[in-house]
N, C-alpha and C positions, 0 to 999 in steps of 0.2 A: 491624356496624362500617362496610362500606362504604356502607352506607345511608346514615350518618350523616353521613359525609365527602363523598357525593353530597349532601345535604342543606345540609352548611356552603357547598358549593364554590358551588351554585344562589345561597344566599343573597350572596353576596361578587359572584358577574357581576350581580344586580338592584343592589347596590349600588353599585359600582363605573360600571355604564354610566347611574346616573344622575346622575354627578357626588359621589354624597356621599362621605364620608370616614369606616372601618368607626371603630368604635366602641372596636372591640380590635386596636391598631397589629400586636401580638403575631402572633394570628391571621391579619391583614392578612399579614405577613411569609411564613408557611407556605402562606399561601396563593398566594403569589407566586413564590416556589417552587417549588410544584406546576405550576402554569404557565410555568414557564421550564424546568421536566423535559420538559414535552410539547411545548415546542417553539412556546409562544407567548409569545414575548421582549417583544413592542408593548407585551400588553395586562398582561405584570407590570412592564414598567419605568413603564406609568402607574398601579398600582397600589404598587407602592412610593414613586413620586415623589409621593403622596397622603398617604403614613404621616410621607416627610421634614419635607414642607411643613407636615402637621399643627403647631399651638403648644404640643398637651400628650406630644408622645410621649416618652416616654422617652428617655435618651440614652444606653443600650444595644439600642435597638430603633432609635433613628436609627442607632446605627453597624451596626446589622447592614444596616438599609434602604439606606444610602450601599456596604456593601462586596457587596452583590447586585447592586445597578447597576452599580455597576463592573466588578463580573464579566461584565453581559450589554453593556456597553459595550467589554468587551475581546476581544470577539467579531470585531468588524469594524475594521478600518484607519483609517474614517475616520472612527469615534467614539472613539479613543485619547484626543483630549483632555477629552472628559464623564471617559471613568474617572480620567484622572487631575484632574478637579477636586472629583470624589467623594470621591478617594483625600485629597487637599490639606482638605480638608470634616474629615473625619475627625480628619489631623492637627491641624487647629486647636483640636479638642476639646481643653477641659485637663483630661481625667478618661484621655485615651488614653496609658496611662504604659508600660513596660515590657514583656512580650512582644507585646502590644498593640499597642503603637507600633510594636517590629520589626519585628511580620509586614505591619503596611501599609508600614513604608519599604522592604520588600525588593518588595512587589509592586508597591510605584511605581520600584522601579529597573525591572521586567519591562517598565511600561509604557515609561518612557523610552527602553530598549533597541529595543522597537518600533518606538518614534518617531524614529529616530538621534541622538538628545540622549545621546549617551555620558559625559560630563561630568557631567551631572545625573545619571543615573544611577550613575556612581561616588561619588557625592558620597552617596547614598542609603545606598550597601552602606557606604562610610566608617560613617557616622551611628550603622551596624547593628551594627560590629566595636568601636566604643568607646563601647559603651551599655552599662554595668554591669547595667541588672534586663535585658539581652537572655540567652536561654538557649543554653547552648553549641551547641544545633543550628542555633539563629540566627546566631549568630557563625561559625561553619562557612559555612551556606550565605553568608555576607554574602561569606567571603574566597572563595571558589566563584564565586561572580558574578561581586565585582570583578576576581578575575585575566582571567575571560575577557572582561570588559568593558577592564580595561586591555589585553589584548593585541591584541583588534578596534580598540582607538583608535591602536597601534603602539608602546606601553610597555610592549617584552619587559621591560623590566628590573622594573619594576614589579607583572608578573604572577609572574614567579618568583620575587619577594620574597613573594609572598600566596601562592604554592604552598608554598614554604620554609617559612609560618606552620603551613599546614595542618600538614604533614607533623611541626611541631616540638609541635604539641597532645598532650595527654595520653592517648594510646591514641584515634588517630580511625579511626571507622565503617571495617574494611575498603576497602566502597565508595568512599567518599573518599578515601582514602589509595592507591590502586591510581589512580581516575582522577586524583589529582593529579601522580602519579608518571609517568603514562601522558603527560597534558600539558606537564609540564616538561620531558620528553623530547623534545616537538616543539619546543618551543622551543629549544630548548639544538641541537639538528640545525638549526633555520631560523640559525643563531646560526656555525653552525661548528665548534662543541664538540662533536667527537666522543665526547671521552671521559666527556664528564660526562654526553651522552644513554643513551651505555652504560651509567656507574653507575648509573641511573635506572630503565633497562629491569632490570639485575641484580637491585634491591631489588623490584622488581615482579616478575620468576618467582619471586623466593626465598620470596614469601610464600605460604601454606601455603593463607589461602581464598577463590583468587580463581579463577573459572570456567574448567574447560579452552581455552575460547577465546580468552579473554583473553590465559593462556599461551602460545597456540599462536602466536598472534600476535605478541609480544612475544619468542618464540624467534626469528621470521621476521626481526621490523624489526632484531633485534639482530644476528642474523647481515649481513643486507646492510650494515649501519654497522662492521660486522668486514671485510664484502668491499670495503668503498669505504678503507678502512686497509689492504686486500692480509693479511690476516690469514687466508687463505682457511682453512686449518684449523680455525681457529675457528671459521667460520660454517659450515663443514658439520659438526660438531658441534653449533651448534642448529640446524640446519634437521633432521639426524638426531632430534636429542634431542623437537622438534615431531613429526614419526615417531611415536615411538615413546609421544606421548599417546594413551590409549584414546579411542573416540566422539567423535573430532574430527569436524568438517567436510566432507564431499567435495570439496569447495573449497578448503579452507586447505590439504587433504592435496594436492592438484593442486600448489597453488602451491609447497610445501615439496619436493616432489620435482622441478618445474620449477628451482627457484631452487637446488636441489643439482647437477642433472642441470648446471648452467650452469656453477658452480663445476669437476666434474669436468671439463668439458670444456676449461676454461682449463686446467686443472691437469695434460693429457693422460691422464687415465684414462676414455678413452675407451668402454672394455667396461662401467664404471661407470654412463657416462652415459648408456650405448644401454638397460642395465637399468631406468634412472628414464626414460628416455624412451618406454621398451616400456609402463612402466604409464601413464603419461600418454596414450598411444594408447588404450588396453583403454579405458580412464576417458573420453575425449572425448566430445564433444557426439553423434559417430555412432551412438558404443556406449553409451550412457549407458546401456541398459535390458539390457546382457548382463548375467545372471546368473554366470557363472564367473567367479572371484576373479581380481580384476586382480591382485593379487602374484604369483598363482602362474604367470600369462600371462609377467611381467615376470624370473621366474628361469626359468623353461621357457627365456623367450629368449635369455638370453643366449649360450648356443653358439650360434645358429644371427647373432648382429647383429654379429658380428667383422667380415665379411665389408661390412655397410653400413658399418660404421668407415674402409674404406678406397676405398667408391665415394661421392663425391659428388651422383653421378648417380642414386642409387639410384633405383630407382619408385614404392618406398613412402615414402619420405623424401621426393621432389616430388610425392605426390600429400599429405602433411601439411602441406608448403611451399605447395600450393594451398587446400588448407582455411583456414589460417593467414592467407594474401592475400584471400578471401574472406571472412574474418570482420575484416579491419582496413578493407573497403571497397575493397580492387585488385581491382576486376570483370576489367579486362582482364586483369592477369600472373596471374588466376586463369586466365581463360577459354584462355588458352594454355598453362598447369600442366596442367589436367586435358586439353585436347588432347594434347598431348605423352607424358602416360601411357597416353591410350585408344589414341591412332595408334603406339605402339612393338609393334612383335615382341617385345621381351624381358621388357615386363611382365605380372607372373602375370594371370589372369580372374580374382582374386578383389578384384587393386587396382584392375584396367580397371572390375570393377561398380561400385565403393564410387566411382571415377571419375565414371561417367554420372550416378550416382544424386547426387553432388554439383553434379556439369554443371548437369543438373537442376533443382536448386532454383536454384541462381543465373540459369538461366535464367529461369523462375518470378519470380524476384524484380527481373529486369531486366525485365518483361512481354513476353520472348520466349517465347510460350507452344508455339507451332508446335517449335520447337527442346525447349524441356522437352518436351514430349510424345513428341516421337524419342527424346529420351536416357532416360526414363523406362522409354520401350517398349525400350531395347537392354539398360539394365541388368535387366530381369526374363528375356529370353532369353538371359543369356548364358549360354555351359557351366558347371554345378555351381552352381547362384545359389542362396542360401539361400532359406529361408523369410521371416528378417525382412527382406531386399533388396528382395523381392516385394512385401511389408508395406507398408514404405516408401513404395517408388516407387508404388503404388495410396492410400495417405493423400494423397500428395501430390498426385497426378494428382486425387482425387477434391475435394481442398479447392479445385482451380482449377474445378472443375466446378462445385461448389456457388457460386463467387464466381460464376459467368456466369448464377445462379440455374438451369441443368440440372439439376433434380432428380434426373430419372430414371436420367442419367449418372450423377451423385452419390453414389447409393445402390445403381445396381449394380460401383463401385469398393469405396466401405466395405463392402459385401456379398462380396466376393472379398476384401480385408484379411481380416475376420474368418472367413473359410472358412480364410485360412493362415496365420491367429495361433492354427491349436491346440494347438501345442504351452503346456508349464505357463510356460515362460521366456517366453513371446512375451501373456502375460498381458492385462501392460498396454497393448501396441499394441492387443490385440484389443478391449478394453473402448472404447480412444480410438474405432476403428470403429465399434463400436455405438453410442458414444453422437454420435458426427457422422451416423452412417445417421437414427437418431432424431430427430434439429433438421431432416432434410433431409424427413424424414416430415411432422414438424410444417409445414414452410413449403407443404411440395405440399399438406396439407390434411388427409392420412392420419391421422387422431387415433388411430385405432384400433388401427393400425401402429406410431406412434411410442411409443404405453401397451406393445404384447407387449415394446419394446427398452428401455423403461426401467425395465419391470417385470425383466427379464433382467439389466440392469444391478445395480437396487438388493439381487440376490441374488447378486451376484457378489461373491467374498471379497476378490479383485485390487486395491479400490478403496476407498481411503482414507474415514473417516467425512466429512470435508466436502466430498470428491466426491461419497458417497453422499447428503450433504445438497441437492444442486444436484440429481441425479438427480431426487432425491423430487418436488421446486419441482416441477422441468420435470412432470413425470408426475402432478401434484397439475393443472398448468395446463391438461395435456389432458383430464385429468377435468371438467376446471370445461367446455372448450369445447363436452364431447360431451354436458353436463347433470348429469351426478353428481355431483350435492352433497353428498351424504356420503365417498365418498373422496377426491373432491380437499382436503376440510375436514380429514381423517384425517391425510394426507400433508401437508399447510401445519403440521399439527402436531407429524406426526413431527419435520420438519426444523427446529419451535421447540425443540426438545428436544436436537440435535446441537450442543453449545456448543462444539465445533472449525470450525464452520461458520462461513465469511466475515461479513462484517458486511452487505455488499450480499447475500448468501441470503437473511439472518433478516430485513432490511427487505423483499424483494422477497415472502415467503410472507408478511407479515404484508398488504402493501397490494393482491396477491393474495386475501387471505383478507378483509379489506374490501370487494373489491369484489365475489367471492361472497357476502358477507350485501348489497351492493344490489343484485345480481340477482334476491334474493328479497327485497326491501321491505324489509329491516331495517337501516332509518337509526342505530339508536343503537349496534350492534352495529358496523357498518362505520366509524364515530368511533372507536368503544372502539379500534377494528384499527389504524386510523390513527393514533393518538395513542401507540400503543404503539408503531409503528413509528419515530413522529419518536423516539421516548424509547429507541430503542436506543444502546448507547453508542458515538460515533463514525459517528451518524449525518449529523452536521454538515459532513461531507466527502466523502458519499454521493451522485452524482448523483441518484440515486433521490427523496432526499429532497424535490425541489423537486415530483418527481410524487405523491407525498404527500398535499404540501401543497393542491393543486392538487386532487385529488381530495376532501379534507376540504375547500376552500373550496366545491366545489359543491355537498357535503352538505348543508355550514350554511347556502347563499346560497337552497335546494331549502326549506327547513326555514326561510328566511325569519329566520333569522341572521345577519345582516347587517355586523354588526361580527366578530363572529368569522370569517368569512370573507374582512372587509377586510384581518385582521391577518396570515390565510397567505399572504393575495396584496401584500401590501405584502413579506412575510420574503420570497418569489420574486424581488420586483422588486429589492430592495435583497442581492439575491447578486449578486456581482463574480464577473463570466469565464460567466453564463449564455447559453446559447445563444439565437439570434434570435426561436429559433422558440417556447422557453420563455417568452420573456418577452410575447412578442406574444399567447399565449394567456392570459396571464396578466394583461396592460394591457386586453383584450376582456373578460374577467369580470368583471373591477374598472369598468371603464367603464358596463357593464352596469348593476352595484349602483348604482352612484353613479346614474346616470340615472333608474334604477327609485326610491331614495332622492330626487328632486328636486334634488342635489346638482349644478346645473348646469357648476360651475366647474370640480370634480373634473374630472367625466366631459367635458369640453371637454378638460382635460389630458389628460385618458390617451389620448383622439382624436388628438390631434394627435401625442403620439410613436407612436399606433400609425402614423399616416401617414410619420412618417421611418423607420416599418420594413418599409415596405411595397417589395420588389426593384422596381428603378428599371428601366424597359420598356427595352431596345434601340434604338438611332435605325433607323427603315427602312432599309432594303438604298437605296444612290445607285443612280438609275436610269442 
């Protein structure tokens, strides 16, 4: 079967790059297709616009041929108006009747939405809502659209009459019915109407199948619209009632116990608030990797937080009030917070560490490094320091070494991390040090070094499957560098096989595993790799992608492919927000072809904008 289909595909590029037109518009179609999977958009929108242009093709294989271009025309910004004249093409057909018709009028409102034509665009989802053969999923999405389309043009009123439809349909999708419920809500709050955002949110918890989050969320926004009416009872009742969802969030739960924690305190139940605020500590960004149940931190303390109730000044309280200034951007009323807690007599050694070790990174991230390296060095001396303080403060000391490229430094910091990450709670710090020891191996040269840590890595339990899939890449890489073509090949495939793994992993082992089949000659395997790479899905927002492409253009240009090569360096040149240096390598190959082609004129072009990218020299030093 793939023979065959390698067979068809040969036959359609000989046709196609001689101008003719296939025989079978049908086939022409799938086959067009196939090439807009892999990521050659050029050469199917001129193999479609061949099947249009045809005079006998059918006019169900025109409309498929007009509604593929359109699709590879709604790719980019500034070919919105080709699809919507595709789209108009289509309409004019008088055979395109009933759902037919809806689903192009709804995708030409997408387009116009793009284009800021909001007018035209409502006028489209209109079209879609009072079409008798439209099917009620159509009529659905039409009032879907146009609310949100009437509300971006400034007709709240408008939009909640088209939520109101929704909502008034006979048994709509959950889904629907929840986010329309969800929407009307904001409006009706942008609007002033407290109480009808409430009734809004209400019929939204009370439904039985909509996702804990959704809920949780919905307990949150409805409580604050109870706290902005002084209803405070109320709202800590749902921010409680959010609580008290199973498998919510870490986040929503922050935020629910913040947003209580804030209610008690207005409300002077103080001992209340210092409880929901003890767990917000345990939980913070410092503690994020403590194992011990932030609840039971957060009842343990409440005898002991009476006492912060009535010091303002507390030291733990301003060294939270310093994290706090530091995470909103107050570098200073930070950098004098955490002064004020290290230089006091009264504060315990354990807020003075968690102090330096903050000092620290802000210093770090102010590029006072001299100063981070003192507070680093004070928080791991000081009396009784933990293990994860130590941890810590040598990650972070070790990441400023690695940025100065000091290997050596680098790796004997992450090397002392993970000597006192042994504990089972300190897990994950210690894995983070092996696997920054590893990158710091790879960069010094060590291949050999960086393969025992990743190999160590990818049998460690600690470490999530799409961690473990990055591990493998990296360790797959160094195999490729030291020669081992059989295990780096192994491990590029492991990690095609871990389908939790990012999308930039599975393109980087595939164009990895490309370019080990052309370290060993084998041009059609290192295509195959690539092609599969572009064809991953939500590759199209992949940096990666453009290096891909790049490397498949020099396959085909190697191999004396000439047009298919023009087609991934034209896709490079026509991405918007590409880097200088992408594009310049990219305008040099294409210039190349074109020259080596006779193509005088091309290759003059691509010359001369390589020349306007070429860094503009400095005037001499004035003598």
């Amino acid at each position: 079967m793939k023979q065959i289909a390698q067979f068809v595909l040969a036959f359609f590029k000989i046709t196609v790059s001689k101008g003719m037109v296939c025989a079978d518009p049908q086939a022409a179609c799938d086959h067009a297709a196939l090439l807009a999977d892999s990521g050659r958009f050029r050469r199917a929108r001129m193999l479609l616009t061949s099947v249009i242009s045809a005079p006998d093709t059918p006019v169900h294989v025109r409309v498929r041929a007009l509604r593929m271009r359109a699709s590879i025309h709604m790719r980019r910004q500034a070919t919105l108006p080709n699809a919507l004249s595709d789209l108009a093409a289509i309409l004019e057909l008088p055979d395109i009747e009933g759902p037919a018709r809806a689903e192009m009028l709804l995708l030409r409102a997408r387009v116009l939405e793009r284009m800021e034509n909001l007018s035209s665009a409502i006028e489209s989802c209109s079209a879609v809502i009072h079409m008798e053969a439209a099917t009620p999923e159509q009529i659905l999405s039409g009032y879907g659209a146009r609310a949100l389309l009437r509300r971006l043009s400034g007709d709240n009123e408008g939009a909640l009459s088209d939520y109101a439809a929704i909502l008034s349909l006979p048994q709509p999708p959950p889904h629907e019915k929840a986010l329309a419920l969800n929407n009307r809500h904001v409006i009706h709050q942008e609007l002033g109407e407290t109480q009808a955002a409430i009734a809004d949110l209400s019929d939204l918890i009370g439904m039985p199948d909509i996702a804990p989050e959704v809920r949780v969320l919905s307990l949150l926004y409805r409580g604050q619209l109870f706290e902005a009416d002084r209803l405070l009872r109320l709202a800590v009742a749902d921010y409680s009632a959010a609580l008290m969802i199973p498998e919510i969030p870490a986040a929503l739960r922050r935020e629910a116990f913040a947003l209580r924690a804030s209610v008690f305190r207005r409300t002077g139940c103080g001992r209340r608030a210092s409880a929901d605020e003890g767990f917000l500590f345990a939980t913070s960004g410092l503690w994020r990797n403590i194992r011990v149940g932030a609840v039971a931190f957060a009842i343990l303390s409440i005898p002991f937080l009476w006492f912060l109730e009535r010091t303002e000044r507390s030291f733990s309280a301003r060294f939270r009030e310093g994290v706090a200034q530091a995470e909103a951007g107050e570098y200073a009323s930070a950098f004098e917070t955490f002064g004020e807690v290290i230089g006091s007599p009264d504060a315990d050694d354990e807020t003075k560490t968690r102090a330096h070790l903050e000092r620290g990174r802000l210093y770090q991230k102010t590029g006072r490094h001299r100063q981070m390296l003192a507070d680093f060095a004070a928080a791991m001396q000081r009396p009784g320091v933990s293990p994860r303080v130590k941890v810590e403060a040598l990650l972070n000391q070790g990441f400023y070494n690695r940025e100065r490229s000091d290997w050596k430094a680098a790796i004997a910091d992450f090397s002392k991390a993970a000597d006192f990450a042994s504990g089972a709670d300190l897990a994950a710090l210690r894995g983070m040090a092996i696997f920054a020891r590893a990158e710091c191996h790879e960069m010094d040269g060590a291949h050999k070094a960086a393969l025992a840590d990743y190999t160590t890595l990818a049998n460690m339990d600690a470490i999530s499957s799409a961690q473990r899939a990055l591990v493998l890449l990296n360790r797959g890489n160094n195999h490729r560098s030291v020669g081992d073509r059989d295990k780096a090949a192994a491990d590029y495939a492991e990690v095609l096989k871990i389908q939790s793994a990012a999308v930039g992993t599975h393109i980087s082992a595939l164009l990895n595993r490309g370019l080990l089949h052309l370290q060993h000659g084998d041009s059609a395997k290192a295509l195959e790799a690539f092609d599969a790479a572009i064809a991953v899905r939500g590759s199209e927002n992949s940096p990666l992608a453009d290096e891909v492409r790049h490397q498949r253009a020099l396959v085909h240009f190697r191999l004396g492919q000439n047009e298919e090569a023009l087609a991934d360096l034209d896709e490079i040149v026509d991405t918007p927000g590409i880097s200088v240096e992408t594009r310049r390598r990219a305008l040099a190959l294409r210039r190349e072809i074109h020259a080596g082609a006779g193509n005088a004129r091309e290759a003059a072009a691509d010359a001369r904008e390589l020349q306007s990218l070429q860094p503009v020299s400095p005037p001499p030093p004035a003598s």
